[in-house]
C-alpha positions as CSV (number, residue, x, y, z in Angstrom):
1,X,22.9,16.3,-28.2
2,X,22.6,13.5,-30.5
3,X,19.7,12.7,-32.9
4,X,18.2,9.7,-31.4
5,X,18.4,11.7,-27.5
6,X,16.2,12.0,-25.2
7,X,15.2,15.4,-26.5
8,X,13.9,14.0,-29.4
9,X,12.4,10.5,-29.2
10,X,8.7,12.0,-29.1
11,X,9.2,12.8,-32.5
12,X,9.7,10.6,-35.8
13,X,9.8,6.9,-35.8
14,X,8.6,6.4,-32.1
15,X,5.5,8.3,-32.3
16,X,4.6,7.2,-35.6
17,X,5.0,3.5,-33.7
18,X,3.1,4.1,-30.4
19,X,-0.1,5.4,-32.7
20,X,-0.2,1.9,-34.4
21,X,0.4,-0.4,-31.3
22,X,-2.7,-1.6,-29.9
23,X,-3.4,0.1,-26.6
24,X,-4.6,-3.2,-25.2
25,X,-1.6,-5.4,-25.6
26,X,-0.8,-5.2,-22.4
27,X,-3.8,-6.7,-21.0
28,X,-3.8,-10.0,-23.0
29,X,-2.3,-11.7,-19.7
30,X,-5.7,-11.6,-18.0
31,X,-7.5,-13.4,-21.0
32,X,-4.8,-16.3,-20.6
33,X,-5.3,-16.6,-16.4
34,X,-9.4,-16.5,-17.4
35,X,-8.5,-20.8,-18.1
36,X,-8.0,-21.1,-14.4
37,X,-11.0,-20.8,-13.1
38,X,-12.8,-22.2,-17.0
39,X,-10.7,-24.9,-16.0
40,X,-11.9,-25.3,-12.4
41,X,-15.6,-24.7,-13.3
42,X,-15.6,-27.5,-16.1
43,X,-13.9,-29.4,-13.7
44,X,-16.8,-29.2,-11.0
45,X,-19.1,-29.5,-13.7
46,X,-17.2,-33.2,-14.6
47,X,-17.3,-34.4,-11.0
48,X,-20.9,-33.2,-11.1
49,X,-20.4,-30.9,-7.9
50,X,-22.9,-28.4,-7.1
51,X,-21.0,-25.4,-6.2
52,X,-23.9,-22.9,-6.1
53,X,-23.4,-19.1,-7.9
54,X,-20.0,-20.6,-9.2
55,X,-21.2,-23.4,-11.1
56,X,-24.5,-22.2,-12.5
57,X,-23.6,-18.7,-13.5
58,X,-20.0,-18.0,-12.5
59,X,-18.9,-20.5,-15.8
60,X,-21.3,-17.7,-17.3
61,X,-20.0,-14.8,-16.8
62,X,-16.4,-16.1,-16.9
63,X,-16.9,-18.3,-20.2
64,X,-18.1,-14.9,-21.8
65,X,-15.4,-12.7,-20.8
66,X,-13.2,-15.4,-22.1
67,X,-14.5,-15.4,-25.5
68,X,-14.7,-11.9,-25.4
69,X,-10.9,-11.4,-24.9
70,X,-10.3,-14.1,-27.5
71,X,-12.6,-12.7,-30.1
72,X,-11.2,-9.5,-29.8
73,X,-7.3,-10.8,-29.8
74,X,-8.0,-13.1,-32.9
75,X,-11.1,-12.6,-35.3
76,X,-12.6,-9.0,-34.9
77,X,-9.3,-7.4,-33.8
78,X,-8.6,-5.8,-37.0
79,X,-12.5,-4.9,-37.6
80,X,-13.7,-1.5,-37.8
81,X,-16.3,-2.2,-35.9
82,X,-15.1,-4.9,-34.0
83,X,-16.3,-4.1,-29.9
84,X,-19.7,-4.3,-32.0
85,X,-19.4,-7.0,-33.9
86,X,-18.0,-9.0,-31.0
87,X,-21.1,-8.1,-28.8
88,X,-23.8,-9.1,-31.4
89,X,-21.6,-12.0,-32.4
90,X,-21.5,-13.2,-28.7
91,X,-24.8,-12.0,-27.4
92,X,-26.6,-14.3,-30.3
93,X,-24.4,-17.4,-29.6
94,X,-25.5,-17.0,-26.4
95,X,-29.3,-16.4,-26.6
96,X,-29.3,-19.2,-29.6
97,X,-27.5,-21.7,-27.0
98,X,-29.6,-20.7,-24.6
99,X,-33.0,-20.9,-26.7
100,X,-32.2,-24.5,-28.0
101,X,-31.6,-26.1,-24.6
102,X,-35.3,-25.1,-24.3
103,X,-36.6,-27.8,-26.6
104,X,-35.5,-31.0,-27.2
105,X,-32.9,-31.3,-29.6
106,X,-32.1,-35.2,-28.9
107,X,-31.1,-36.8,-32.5
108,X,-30.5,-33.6,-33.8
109,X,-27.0,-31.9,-34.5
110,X,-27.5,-29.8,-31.7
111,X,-28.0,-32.5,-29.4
112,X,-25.1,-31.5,-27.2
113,X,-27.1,-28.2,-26.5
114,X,-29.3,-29.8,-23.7
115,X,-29.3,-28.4,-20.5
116,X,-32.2,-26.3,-18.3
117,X,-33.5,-23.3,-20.0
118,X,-32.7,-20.2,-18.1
119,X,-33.2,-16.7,-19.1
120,X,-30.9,-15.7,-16.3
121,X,-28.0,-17.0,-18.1
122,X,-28.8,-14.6,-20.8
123,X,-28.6,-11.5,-18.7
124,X,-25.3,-12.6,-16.8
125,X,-24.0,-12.8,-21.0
126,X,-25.5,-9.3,-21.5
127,X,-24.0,-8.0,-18.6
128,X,-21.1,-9.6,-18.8
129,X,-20.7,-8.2,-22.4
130,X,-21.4,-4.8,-21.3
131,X,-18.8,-4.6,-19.2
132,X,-16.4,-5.7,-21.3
133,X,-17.6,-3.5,-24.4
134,X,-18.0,-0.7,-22.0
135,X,-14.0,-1.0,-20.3
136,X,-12.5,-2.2,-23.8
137,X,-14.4,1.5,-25.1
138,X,-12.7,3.3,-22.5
139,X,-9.6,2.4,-22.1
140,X,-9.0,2.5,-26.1
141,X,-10.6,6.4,-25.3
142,X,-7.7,7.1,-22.4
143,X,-4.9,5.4,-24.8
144,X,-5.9,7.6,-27.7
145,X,-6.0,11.0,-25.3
146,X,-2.7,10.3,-24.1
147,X,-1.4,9.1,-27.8
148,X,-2.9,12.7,-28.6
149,X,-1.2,15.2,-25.9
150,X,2.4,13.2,-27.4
């Protein structure tokens, strides 16, 4: 049997390869289909439509899963620490936006921050960022099992 045969493509090159590829990258499509319904929300939210759950908290917990994914694809993917950093990054955006629309901010540079106080919003963030620290944690935990019984 040849050198590059089925008999030995676990060794060499290909495993070296698999152990730097991000486990993730095939999950990057769901981040891209998360602009549908971001998309559909801010459009409700244009036409001033009251759609319940979906336009009070669903743009929530959808708009922080977005970031999320595109935090993790772009500026903390390479961090050590980045599922971290990407949590307290996100989680104090979002208690900071939240805060502000609390007082009056008209004339200010954070004028575009008003809006209804609600600390409900700020739970559906920290949930929402718990559940993606939480399935981001282990499914990098399975990919690195399997990369280890190679």
């Amino acid at each position: 049997m040849d050198s590059d045969g089925p008999a030995t493509r676990k060794t060499g090159k290909l495993v070296a390869d698999a152990k730097t590829r991000d486990p993730l990258r095939p999950l990057d499509w769901p981040g891209a289909l998360a602009i549908v319904p971001i998309m559909y929300i801010a459009h409700l939210h244009a036409r001033e439509v009251d759609a319940g759950w979906v336009t009070s908290y669903g743009a929530d917990l959808i708009g922080t899963a977005w970031c999320w994914w595109l935090f993790r694809r772009t500026v903390f993917s390479r961090a050590r620490y980045g599922a971290q950093l990407t949590v307290a990054v996100l989680l104090a955006a979002g208690i900071a936006w939240e805060w502000s629309q609390r007082y009056d901010l008209s004339g200010t540079i954070l004028e575009g921050t008003a809006g209804t106080f609600d600390p409900i919003d700020i739970a559906v963030y920290t949930l929402t960022l718990a559940a993606c620290y939480s399935t981001e944690t282990r499914l990098r935990r399975r990919a690195a099992a399997s990369l280890e019984g190679q």
